[in-house]
N, C-alpha and C positions, 0 to 999 in steps of 0.2 A: 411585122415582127414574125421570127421565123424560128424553131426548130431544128438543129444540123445532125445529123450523124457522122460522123467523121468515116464511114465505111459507104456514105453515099456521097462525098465531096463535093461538090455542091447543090447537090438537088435536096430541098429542103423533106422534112416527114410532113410538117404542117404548118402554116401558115395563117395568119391575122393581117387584115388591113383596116386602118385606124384615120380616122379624119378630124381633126381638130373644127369643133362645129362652138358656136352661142345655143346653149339648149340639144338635144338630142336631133341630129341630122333630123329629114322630113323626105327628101329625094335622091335616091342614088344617085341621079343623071347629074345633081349639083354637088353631091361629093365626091364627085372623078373629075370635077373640073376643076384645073388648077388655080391655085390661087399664089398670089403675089403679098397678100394682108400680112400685117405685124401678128407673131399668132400668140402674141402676148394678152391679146383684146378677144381669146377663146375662153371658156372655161369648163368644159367638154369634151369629151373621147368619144367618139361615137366607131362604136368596131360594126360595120358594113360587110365582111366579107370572112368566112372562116374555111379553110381547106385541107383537108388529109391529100395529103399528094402521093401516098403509098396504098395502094390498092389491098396489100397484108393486109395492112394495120386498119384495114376501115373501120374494126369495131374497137380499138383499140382506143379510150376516154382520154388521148392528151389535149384536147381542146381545152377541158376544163383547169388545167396546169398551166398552159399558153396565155389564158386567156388573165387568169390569176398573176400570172409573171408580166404581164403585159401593165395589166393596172400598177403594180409595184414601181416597175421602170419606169415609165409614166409620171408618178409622183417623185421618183426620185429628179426624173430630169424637168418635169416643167411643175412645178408647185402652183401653179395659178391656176391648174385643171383641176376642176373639184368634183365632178360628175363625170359618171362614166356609163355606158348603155350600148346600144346595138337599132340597127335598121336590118331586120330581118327580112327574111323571103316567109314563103307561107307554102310549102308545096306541096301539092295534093289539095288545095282547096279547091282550086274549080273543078277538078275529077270528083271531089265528095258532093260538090253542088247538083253536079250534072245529073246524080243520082237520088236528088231530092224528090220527094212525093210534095203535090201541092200541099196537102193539108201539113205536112210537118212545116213547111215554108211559110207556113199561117199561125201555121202555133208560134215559132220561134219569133217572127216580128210582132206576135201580140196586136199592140194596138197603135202600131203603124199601119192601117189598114187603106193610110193611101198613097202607101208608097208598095209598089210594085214593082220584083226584083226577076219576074219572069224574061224579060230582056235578054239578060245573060246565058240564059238559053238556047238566043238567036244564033243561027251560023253566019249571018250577015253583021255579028257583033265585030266594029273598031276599035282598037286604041283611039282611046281619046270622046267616044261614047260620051254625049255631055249627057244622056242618062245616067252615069256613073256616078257623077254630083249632085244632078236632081233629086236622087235617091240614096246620099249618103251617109243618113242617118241609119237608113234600115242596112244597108253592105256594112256597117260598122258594126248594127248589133247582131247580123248571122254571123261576121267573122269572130264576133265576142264570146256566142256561143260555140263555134268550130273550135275555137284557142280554148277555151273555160270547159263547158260541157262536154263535148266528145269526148270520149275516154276509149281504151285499147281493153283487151281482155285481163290486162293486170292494174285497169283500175286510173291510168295514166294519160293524159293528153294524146290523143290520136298522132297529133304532129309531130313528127321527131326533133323537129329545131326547136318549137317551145319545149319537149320534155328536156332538151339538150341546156336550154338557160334557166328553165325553171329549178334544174338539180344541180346549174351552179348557184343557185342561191339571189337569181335577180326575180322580178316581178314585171307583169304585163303593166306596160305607162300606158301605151297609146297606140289606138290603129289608126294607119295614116292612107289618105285616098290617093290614087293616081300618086305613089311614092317611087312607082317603078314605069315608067312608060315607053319599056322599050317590049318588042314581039314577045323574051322568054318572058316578061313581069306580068305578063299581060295574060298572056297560057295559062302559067302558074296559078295566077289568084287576082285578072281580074287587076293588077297592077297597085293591088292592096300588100302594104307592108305594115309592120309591128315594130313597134318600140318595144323594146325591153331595159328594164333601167334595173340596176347595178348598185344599191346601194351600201357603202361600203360599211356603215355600222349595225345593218340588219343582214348581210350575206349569210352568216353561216346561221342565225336564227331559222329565214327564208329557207336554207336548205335542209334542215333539218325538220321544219313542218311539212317543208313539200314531200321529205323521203319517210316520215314515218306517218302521216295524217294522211298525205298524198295532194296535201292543199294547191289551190292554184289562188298563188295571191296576186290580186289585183289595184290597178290605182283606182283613186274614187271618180273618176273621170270616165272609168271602164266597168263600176261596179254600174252604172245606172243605165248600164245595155244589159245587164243579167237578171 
């Protein structure tokens, strides 16, 4: 789904890509794979990828209009889709890891004390690291605190893509391991991605505690890494 101006004829201002998923996608790599399925047996949006294609406009908030006009259409054209969310990237997490002190990396996994996240450290780290799963209880609950915890100088999610869903009104579902396992997903965070879920009779409440509280609201699945 796309955005046109008619003075840039066909070159879109921004764009949405939407995968008809069972439950909130889990892997990019298997939502760019084409499918052949009846997509009446979906009942799920999962939006994976969002773009400002105008260099102007990059501070310019039509994502949160797109994204809202997207669920509308969506309901209008497939009524069977009853959930709507995102598989997000995480960027800047492994540049803010890289800068971890031990002892904060102790506070934050508490009393996972035997799980050890020094690894990701290594320059000899791979994609595909089955240290990544042995240990990914604890990569869930530092990501839980980097999304939840960190905050900016104005009090906000360090991350721009959560502060970007959390102020349209959805909530952190779920972080998901090896969600990304290509070189950038891997760069970026470690090939850790986030659900964000979209819920359509809490949106404007969600955004409204997020913009005046600054809340970061979470599912219960995520409150028990905080």
């Amino acid at each position: 789904f796309s955005y046109f101006h008619p003075a840039l004829e066909d070159e879109p201002i921004i764009f949405v890509q939407v995968a008809l998923t069972t439950g909130l996608g889990k892997s990019i790599q298997e939502l760019m794979k084409l499918s052949n399925a009846d997509q009446n047996k979906y009942d799920t949006a999962t939006f994976y990828s969002i773009s400002n294609c105008q260099e102007g406009l990059s501070r310019v908030t039509l994502g949160n209009f797109l994204i809202k006009r997207v669920v509308y259409e969506i309901q209008e054209e497939l009524p069977h889709i009853k959930n709507f969310g995102t598989l997000s990237p995480i960027p800047g997490f492994a540049d803010w890891f890289s800068y971890l002190s031990v002892d904060k990396i102790k506070n934050i996994l508490g009393n996972l004390t035997n799980q050890d996240l020094f690894f990701l450290k290594s320059q000899d780290l791979k994609i595909g690291d089955k240290r990544i799963i042995e240990n990914k209880e604890a990569i869930i609950k530092l990501v839980s605190h980097y999304i939840i915890n960190e905050k900016n100088h104005k009090g906000l999610p360090i991350n721009d893509v959560s502060r970007f869903h959390l102020g349209n009104g959805a909530i952190v579902e779920d972080i998901v391991i090896n969600a990304n396992i290509s070189e950038v997903g891997f760069k970026r965070s470690f090939g850790v991605m986030v659900n964000y879920l979209y819920e359509l009779t809490n949106i404007e409440k969600n955004h409204e505690e997020y913009i005046n509280t600054k809340k970061v609201i979470c599912s219960d699945r995520i409150k028990k890494y905080i």
